[in-house]
C-alpha positions as CSV (number, residue, x, y, z in Angstrom):
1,X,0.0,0.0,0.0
2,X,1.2,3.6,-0.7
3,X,0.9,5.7,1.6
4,X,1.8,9.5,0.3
5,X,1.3,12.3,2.8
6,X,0.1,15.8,1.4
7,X,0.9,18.4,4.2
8,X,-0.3,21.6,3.2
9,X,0.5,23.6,6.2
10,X,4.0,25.9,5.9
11,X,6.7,24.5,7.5
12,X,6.7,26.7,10.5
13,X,3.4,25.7,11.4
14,X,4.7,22.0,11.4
15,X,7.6,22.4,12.8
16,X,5.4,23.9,15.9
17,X,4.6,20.4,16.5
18,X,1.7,18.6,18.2
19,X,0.4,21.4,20.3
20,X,-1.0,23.4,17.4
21,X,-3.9,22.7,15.9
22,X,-4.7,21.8,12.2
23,X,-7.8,20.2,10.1
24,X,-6.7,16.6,9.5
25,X,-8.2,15.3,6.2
26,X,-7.1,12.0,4.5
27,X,-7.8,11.5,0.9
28,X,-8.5,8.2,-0.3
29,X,-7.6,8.5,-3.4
30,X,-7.1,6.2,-6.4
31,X,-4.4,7.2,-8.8
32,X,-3.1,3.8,-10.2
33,X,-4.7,1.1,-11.6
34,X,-7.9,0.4,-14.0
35,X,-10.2,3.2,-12.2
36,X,-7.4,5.4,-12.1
37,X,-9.1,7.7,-14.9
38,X,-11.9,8.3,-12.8
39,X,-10.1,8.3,-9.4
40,X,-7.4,10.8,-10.6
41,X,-9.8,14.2,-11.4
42,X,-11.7,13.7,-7.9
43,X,-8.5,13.3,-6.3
44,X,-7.4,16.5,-8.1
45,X,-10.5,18.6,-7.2
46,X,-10.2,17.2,-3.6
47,X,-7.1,18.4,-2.9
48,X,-7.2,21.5,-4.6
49,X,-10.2,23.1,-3.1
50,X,-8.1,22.3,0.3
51,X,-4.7,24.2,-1.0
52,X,-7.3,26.8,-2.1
53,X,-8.7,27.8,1.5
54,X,-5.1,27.5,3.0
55,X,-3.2,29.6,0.8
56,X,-6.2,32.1,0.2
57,X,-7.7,32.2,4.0
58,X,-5.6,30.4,5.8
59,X,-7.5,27.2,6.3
60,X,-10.8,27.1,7.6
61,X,-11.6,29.5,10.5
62,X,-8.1,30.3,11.0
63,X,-7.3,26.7,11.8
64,X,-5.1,25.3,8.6
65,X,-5.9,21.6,6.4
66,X,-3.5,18.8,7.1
67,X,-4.1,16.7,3.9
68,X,-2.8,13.2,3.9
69,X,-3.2,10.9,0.3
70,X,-3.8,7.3,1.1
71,X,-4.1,5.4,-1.8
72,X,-6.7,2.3,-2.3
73,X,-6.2,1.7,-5.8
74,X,-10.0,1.6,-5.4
75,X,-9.5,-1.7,-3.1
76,X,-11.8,-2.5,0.1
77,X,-9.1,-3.9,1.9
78,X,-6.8,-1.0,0.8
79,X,-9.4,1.2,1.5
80,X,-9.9,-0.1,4.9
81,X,-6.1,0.0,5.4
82,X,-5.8,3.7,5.0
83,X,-8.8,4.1,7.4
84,X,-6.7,2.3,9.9
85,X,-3.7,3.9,9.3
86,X,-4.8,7.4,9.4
87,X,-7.7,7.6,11.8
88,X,-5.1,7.8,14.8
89,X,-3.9,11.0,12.8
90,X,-6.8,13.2,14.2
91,X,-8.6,12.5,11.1
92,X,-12.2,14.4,11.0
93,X,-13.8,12.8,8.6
94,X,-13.4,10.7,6.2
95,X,-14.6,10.0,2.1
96,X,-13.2,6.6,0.6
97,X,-14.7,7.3,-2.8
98,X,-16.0,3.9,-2.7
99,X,-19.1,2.3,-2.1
100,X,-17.4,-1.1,-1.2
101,X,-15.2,0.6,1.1
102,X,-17.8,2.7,2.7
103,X,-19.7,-0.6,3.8
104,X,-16.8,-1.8,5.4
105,X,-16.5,1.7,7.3
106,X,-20.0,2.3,8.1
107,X,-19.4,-0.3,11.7
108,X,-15.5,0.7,12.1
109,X,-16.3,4.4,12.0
110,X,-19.3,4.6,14.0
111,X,-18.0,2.6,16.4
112,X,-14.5,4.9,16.0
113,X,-17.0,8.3,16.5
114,X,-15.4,9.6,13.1
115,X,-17.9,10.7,10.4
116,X,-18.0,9.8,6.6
117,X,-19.3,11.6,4.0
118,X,-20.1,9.7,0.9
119,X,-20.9,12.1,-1.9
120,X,-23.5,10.5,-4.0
121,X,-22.4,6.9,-3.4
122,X,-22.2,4.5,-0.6
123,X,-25.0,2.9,1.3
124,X,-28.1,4.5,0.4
125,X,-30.1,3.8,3.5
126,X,-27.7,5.9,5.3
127,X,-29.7,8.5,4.7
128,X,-31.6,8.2,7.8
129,X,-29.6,9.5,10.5
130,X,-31.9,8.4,13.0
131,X,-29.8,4.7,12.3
132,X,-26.3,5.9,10.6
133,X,-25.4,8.5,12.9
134,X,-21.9,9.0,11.8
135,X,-22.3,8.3,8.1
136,X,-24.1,11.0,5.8
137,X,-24.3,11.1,1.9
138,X,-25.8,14.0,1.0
139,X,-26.9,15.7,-1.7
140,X,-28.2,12.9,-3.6
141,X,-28.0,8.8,-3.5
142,X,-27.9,5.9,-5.8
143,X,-31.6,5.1,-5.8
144,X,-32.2,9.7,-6.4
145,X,-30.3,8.7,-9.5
146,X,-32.0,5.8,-10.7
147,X,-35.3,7.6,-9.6
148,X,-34.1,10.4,-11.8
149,X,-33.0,8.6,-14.8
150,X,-36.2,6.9,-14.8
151,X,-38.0,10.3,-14.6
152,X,-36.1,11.4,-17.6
153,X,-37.1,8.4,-19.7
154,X,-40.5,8.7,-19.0
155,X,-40.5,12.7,-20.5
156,X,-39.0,11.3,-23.2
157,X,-41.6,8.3,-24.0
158,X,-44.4,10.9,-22.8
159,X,-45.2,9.3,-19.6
160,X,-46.0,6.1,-20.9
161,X,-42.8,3.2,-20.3
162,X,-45.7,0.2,-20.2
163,X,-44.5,-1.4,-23.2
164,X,-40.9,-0.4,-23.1
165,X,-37.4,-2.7,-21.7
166,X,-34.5,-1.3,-20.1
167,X,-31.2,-3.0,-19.6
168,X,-29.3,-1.9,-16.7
169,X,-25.5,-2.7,-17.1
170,X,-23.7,-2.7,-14.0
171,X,-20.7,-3.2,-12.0
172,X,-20.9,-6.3,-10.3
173,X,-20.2,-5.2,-6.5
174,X,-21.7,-3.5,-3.9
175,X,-21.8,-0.4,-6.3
176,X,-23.4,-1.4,-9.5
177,X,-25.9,-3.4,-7.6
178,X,-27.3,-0.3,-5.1
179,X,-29.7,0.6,-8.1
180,X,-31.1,-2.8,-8.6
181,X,-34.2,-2.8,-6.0
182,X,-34.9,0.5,-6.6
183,X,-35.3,0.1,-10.4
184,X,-37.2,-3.0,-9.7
185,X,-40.1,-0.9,-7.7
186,X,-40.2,1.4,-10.3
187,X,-41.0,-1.4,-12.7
188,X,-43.7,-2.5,-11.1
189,X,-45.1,1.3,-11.0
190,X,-44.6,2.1,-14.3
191,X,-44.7,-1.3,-16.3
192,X,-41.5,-1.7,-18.1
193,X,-39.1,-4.4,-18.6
194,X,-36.1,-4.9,-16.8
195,X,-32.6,-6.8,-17.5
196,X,-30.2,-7.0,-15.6
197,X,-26.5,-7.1,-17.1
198,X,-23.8,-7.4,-14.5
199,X,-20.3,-7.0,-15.8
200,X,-16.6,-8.3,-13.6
201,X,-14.1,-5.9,-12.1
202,X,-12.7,-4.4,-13.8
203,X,-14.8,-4.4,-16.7
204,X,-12.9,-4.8,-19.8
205,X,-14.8,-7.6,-21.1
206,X,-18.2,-6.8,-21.9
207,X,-18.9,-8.9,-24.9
208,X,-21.9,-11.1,-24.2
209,X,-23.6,-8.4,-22.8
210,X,-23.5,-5.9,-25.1
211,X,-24.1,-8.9,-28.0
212,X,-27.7,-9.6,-25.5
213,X,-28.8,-5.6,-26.0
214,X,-28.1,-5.9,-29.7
215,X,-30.1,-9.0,-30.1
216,X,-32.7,-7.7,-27.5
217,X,-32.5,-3.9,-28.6
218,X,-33.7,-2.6,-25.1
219,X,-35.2,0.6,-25.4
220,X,-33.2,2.2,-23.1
221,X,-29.8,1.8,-21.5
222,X,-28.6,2.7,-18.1
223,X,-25.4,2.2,-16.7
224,X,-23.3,1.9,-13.4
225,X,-20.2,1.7,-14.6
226,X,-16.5,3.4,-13.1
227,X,-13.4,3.6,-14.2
228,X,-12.6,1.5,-18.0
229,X,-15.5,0.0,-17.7
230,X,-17.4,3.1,-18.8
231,X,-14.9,3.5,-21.9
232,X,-15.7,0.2,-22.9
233,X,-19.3,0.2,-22.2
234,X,-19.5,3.2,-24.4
235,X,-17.2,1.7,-27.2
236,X,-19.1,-1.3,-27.3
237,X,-22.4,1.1,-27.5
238,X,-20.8,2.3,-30.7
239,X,-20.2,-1.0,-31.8
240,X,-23.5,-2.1,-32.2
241,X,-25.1,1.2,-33.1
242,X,-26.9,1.6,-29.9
243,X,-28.5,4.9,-30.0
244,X,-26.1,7.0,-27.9
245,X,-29.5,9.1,-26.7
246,X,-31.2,6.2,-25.1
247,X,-28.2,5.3,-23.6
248,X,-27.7,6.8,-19.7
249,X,-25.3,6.5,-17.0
250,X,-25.2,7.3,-13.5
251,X,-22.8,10.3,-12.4
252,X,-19.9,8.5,-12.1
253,X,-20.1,7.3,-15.7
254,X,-20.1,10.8,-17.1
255,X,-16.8,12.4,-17.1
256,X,-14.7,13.1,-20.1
257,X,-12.6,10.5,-19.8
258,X,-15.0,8.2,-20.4
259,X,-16.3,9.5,-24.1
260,X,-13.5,10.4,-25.2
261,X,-11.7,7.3,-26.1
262,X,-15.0,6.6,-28.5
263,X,-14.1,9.9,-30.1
264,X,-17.0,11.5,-32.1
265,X,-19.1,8.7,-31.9
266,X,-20.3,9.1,-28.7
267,X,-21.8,11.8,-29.2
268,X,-25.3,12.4,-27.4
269,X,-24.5,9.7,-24.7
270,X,-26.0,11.2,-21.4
271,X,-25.1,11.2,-17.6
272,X,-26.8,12.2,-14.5
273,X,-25.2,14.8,-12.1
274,X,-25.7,16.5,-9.1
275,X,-23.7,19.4,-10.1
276,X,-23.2,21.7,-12.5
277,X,-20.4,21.8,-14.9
278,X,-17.1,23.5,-16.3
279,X,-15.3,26.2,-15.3
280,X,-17.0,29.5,-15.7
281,X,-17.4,30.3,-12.1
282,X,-15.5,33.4,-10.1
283,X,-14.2,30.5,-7.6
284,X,-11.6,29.3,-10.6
285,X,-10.3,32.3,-11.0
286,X,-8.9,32.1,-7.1
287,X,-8.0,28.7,-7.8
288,X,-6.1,29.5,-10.9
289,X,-4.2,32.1,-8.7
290,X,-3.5,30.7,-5.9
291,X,-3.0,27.0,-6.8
292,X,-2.6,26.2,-10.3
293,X,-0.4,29.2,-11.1
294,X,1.5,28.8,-7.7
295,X,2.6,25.5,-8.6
296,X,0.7,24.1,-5.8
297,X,-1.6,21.6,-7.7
298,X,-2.4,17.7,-6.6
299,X,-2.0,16.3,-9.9
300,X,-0.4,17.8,-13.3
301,X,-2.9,20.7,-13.3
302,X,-4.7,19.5,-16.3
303,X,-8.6,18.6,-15.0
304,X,-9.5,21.7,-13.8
305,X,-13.2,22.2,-14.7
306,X,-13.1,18.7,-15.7
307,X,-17.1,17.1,-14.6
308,X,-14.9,14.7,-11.8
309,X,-12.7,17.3,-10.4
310,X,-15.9,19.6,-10.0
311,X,-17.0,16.8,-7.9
312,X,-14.0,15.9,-5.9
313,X,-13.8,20.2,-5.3
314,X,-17.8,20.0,-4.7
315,X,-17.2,17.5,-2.2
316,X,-13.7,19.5,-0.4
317,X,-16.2,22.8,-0.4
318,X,-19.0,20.7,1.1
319,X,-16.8,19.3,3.6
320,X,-15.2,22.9,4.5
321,X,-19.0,24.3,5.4
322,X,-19.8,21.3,7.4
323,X,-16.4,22.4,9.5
324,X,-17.4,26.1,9.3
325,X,-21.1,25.5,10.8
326,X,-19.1,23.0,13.4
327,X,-16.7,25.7,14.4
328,X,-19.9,28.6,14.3
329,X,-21.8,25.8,16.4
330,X,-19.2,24.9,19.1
331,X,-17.5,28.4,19.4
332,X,-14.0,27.4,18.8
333,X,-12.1,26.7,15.5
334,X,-10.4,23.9,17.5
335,X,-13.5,21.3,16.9
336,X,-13.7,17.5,17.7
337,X,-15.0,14.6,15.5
338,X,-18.4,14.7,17.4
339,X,-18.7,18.7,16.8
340,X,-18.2,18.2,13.3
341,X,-20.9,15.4,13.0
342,X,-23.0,17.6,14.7
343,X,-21.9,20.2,12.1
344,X,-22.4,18.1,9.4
345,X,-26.0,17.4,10.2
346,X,-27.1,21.0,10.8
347,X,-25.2,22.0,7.3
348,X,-27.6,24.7,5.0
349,X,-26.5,25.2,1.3
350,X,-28.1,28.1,0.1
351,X,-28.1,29.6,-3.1
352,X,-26.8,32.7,-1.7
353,X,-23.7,30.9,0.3
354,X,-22.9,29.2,-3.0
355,X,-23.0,33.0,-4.9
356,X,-20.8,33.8,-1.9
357,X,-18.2,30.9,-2.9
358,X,-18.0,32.0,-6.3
359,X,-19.6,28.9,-7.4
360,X,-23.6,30.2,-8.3
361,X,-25.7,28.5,-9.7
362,X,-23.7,25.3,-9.0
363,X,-25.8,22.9,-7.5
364,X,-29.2,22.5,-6.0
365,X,-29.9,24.0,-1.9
366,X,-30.4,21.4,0.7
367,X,-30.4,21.1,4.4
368,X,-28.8,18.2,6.1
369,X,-31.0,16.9,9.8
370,X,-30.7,13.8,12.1
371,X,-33.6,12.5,10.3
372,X,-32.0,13.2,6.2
373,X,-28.4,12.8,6.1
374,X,-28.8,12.9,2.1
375,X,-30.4,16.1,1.1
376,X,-33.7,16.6,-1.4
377,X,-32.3,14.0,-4.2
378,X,-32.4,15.9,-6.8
379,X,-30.6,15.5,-10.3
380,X,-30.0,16.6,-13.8
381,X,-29.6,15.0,-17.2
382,X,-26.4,15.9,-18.5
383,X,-25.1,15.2,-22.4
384,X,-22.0,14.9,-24.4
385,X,-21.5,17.2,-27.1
386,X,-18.5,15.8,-28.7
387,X,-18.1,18.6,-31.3
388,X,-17.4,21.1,-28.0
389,X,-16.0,18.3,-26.1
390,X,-18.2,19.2,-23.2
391,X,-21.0,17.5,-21.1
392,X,-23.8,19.9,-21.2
393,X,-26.9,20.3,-18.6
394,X,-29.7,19.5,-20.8
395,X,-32.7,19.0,-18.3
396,X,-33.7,21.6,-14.8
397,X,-32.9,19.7,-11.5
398,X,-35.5,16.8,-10.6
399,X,-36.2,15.6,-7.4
400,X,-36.3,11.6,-7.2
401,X,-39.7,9.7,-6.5
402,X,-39.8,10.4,-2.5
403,X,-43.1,8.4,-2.3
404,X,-41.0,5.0,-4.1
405,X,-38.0,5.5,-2.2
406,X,-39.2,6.6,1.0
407,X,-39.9,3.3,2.1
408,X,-37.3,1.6,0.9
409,X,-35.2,3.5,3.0
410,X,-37.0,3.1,5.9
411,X,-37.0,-0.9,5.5
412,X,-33.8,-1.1,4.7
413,X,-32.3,1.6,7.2
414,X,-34.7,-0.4,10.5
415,X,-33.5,-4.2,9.1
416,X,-29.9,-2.7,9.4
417,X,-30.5,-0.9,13.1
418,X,-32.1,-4.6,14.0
419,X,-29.4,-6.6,12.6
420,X,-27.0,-4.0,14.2
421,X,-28.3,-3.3,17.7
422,X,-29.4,-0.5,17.1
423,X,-32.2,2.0,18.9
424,X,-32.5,4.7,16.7
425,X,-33.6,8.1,17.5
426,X,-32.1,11.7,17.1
427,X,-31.1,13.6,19.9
């Protein structure tokens, strides 16, 4: 295992020693390996945002960001090493940036006290705080997206899918199959078909089931794909002359890197998101300043505005209010693991506080309580337009089916607590 540490703090303020206090944030990052193209933007954006607010404000309430780079190679058991390794670090929270990971965290780090934010990925249930007190995964989850992509195909069939068959190609772990049961209930609301195509790590070989849509020529494709899987999904897409508009992946199978290799041919393939996209907002022009031109980038600089490191900087920026509203809530700078769970489940994002970070317009407001760790679920349809070499919002924001999902939450999130020992309830 690699273990890279990323101190951002001046050397003076190191070499002050244990008695000062800093922001200890490990990245669990993935920059080798076959989900390296994926892992390598967040990672980017992640780190970036941090360098941002210590060289521009001097960390976060006066108190400066310890980064340390851990990487999993997007491995559960490398995943769970870095958690062990850095936790005794003063680590304040933690986002593996893996769904297989995060299950294997969800008992260590409540048991631990440490919270985890999983940024639309992870255990879905865990959005009842009530059960996963430590664990949160706002602003959207797995089944918001499937919710959402559903929503989509049913404005574009007029609100009729009775007659219709979807295939849903997925990554065959923990990951890909999140969307499963919640695409299943949605079946049996709306009346379509559904097949299920589950494709090995790391997902290179995709044959049979992309020779099974040509021969069955769903209507519609949706896919939960990471890292070369996605390029080859979309390659063999292309290769049978699936219709690139029908075809729909989840937001972590909609980054450049993943079209690209396809080249013009993939044009009009289409990815949910939770965010907005590129670069055209007054907070790049401070991180252009103070990081990229300083020299003081994570990676080689070149992913800026990139749709992955607008997530990975989505997810720093989200993190860094959760510690502000922490440090507002507890009235010291100096705040614990518990005082930023607490501040993580009392965090606001406002339109205005966005505007106020130079990122408006950015992404949709939620509110974070014991009973919603997840925010509203809501998403947009987002599309490649390979002439401009850009993913481009093409639908508003839509808020998943609460009535469908609702429920499944709350089954799932009680049979957890049960198995688990246990009581829930919100102070």
């Amino acid at each position: 295992m690699k273990l890279r540490l990323a101190t951002l703090a001046l050397g003076a303020v190191l070499a002050a020693g244990p008695a000062l206090a800093e922001l200890v944030i490990p990245d669990l990052s993935y920059r080798t390996g076959p989900y390296a193209a994926n892992g390598i933007p967040f990672s980017d954006g992640y780190q970036d945002y941090f360098t941002l607010l210590n060289e521009r404000d001097g960390g976060i309430g006066g108190e400066r960001i310890r980064l340390i780079e851990c990487e999993t190679g997007y491995n559960t058991e490398q995943g769970v090493e870095c958690y062990e390794s850095t936790k005794g670090e003063g680590t304040l929270v933690y986002e593996p940036l893996s769904t297989g990971i995060t299950y294997q965290l969800i008992p260590k780090a409540s048991a631990d006290g440490i919270p985890v934010h999983t940024l639309g990925y992870g255990r879905t249930s865990a959005k009842n705080g009530a059960v996963f007190r430590w664990i949160f995964n706002y602003p959207a989850n797995y089944w918001d997206g499937a919710s959402v992509a559903i929503k989509h195909i049913l404005d574009q069939e007029g609100g009729d899918l009775s007659d219709k068959t979807i295939a849903l190609v997925y990554h065959n772990s923990a990951y890909g199959k999140e969307p499963i049961r919640t695409l299943e209930e949605l079946a049996k609301k709306h009346g379509y078909s559904l097949t299920l195509l589950p494709v090995d790590h790391p997902g290179q070989e995709q044959k049979s089931q992309w020779l099974q849509i040509r021969r069955e020529r769903p209507d519609y494709v949706i896919m939960w794909g990471w890292g070369v899987m996605n390029q080859v999904a979309i390659q063999e897409a292309v290769n049978i002359r699936y219709p690139m508009d029908h075809f729909i992946g989840i937001w972590w199978s909609g980054s450049e890197n993943d079209v690209k290799p396809a080249g013009a041919a993939a044009d009009g393939y289409k990815a949910l998101t939770f965010h907005n996209l590129g670069d055209d907002y007054p907070l790049y022009d401070d991180m252009r300043k103070y990081v990229l031109d300083a020299g003081k980038v994570a990676g080689a600089g070149d992913n800026l505005g990139t749709a992955l490191y607008n997530r990975g900087m989505y997810a720093a920026m989200l993190a860094a209010e959760a510690i502000k509203t922490a440090q507002d809530m507890a009235g010291t700078s100096q705040i614990t693991r518990a005082q930023l769970r607490d501040g993580m489940e009392n965090l606001e994002i406002t339109e205005e506080k966005m505007a106020a970070l130079g990122l408006p317009n950015f992404g949709p407001e939620f509110k974070v309580t014991c009973e919603n760790h997840g925010g509203n679920g809501f998403a947009a349809v987002s599309q490649w337009d390979a002439a401009a070499g850009e993913f481009k919002l093409i639908t508003d924001y839509m808020q998943s089916d609460q009535e469908v999902l609702a429920p499944l939450i709350e089954e799932d999130s009680m049979a957890y607590a049960k198995q688990n020992g246990i009581e829930p309830g919100c102070n």
